[in-house]
N, C-alpha and C positions, 0 to 999 in steps of 0.2 A: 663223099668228100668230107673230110677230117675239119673239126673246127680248131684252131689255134687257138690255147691258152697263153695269159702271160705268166712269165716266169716267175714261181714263189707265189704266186697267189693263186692259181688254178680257176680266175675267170679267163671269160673269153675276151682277146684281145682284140681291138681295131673298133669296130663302129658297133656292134652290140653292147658297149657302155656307153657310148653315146646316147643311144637309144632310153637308155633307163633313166639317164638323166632328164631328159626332154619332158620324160611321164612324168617325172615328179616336180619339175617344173607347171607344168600345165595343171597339175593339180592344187598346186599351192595359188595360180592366179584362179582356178574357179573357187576356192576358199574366198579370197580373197574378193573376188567378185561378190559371192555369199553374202560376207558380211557387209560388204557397202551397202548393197542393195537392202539386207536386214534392216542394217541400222540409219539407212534411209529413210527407208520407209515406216521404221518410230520414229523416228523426228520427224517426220512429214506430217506425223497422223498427230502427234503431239501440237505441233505445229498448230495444221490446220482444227486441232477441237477445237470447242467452243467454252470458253471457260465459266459463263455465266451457267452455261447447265450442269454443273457439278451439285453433289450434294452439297460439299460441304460451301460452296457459293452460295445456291437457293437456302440454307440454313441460316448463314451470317446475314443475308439478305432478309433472311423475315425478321431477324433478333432485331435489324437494326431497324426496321420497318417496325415492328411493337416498338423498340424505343425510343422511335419518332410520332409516335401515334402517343406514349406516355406521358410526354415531355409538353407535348401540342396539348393531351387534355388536362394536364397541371400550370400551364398555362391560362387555358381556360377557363380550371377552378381558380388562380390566381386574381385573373382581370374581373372574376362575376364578384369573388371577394372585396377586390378594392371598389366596385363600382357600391356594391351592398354598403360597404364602409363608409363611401361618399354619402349615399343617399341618407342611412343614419346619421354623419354626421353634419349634412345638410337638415336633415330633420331636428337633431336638435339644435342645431342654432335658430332655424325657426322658433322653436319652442320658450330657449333664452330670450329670445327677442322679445316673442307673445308674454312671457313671464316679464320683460322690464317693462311692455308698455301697461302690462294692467298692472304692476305696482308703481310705476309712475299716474296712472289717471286713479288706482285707490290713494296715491297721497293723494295729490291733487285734490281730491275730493274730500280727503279727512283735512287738508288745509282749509279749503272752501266751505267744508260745515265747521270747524272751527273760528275762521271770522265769522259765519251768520252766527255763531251761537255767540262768540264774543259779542257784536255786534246788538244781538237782542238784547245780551246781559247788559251791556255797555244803556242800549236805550231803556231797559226797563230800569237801569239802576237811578238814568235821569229823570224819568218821569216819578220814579219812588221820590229821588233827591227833591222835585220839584213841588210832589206831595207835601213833603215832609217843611220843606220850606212854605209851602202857604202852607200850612198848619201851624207852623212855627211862626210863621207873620202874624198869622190871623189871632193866634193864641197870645202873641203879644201887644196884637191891636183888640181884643178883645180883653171889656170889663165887666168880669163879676161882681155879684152882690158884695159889699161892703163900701168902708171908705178909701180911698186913692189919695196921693199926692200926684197935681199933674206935674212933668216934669223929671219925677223922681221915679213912682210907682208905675204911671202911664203915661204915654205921648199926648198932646198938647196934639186937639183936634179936633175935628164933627165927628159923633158918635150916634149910632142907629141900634134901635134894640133889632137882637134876632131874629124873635119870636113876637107876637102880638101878648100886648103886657094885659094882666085883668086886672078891675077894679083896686086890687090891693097894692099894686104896684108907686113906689116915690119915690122922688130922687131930689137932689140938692145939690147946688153949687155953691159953695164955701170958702170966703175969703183964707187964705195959707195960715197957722197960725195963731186962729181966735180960738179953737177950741170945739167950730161949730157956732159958733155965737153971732158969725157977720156971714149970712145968709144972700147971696150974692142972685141967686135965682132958687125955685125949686117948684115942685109941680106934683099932684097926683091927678096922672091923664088918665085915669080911667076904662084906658082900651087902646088899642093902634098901634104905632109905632111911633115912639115919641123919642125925638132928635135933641142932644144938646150940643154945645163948642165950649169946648174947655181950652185954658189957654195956663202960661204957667203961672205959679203965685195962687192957684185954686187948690182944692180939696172938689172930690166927687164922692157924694156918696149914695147909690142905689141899694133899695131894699122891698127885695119883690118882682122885682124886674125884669130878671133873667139876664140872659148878656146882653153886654152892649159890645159894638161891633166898627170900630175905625171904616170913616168913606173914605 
């Protein structure tokens, strides 16, 4: 049996083109099958990884893990820093303080030996003052050897020798005036302590005597 070509082209005519087309049809949908299924199943596998286990995840994960572990211990140097800095400068305000209170109790105390030493100078300078003034009294209440005007020379008063007079010892009380001549009292006692009262308008005069000494 003869197969029939079509005219001008010398294939066969009727349902043997058909046929060929069918094959390449069904060919182009198992491609195409193919690649769904391919490309499925990397997306799928894409998909379902797990993206923490990659390297370059596990990588980024420790850098950022060292530079939270960096940060945490420069913190740590930061806060033992400020605490160290406290505690210094807690110490030395202690220290200022301990340095004002013992220069306030060393003044204090150079004040306070200052008045006692004021204080002693102040009473030794009265008891010197108060030497000095009975010396000075006594020096003015006291009569040496010679003649006196009372009045003028000496105070008008009872007078007492210092010392115990001897043998050679005289004195005299003498009218103001004469010369000596109006003899109002006068005495060689011999020994003891012999007393006179002068008044004014006299003359005294002792020779031998030692002092005599205002009661």
């Amino acid at each position: 049996m003869s197969t029939l070509k079509e005219p001008g082209t010398g294939k066969p005519a009727g349902k043997p083109a058909k046929a060929g087309k069918k094959r390449k049809y069904t060919l182009a949908i198992v491609v195409m099958a193919a690649v769904v299924l391919f490309g499925g199943g990397f997306l799928t596998a894409n998909l379902t990884a797990d993206p923490t286990a990659s390297d370059e995840y596990i990588e980024m994960d420790a850098l950022a893990s060292k530079a939270s572990g960096e940060r945490d211990s420069i913190d740590a140097q930061r806060l033992r820093l400020e605490e160290t800095l406290a505690e210094q400068q807690a110490a030395m305000t202690e220290r200022e303080n301990a340095v004002v209170v013992q220069e306030a109790a060393v003044k204090t105390k150079e004040e306070e030996s200052a008045k006692t030493i004021a204080e002693r100078e102040d009473a030794v300078k009265k008891r010197e003052d108060a030497v000095v003034g009975a010396e000075q009294k006594q020096a003015a209440n006291t009569i040496a050897d010679g003649t006196w005007v009372v009045g003028v020379d000496i105070e008008p008063g009872v007078y007492r020798t210092k010392s115990d007079v001897g043998s050679s010892c005289y004195w005299a009380i003498l009218a103001s005036g004469t010369n000596g001549d109006d003899i109002i009292a006068n005495d060689i006692p011999g020994g003891g302590f012999p007393t006179v009262t002068l008044a004014a308008g006299q003359d005294f005069k002792s020779s031998r005597c030692g002092a005599w000494v205002k009661q």
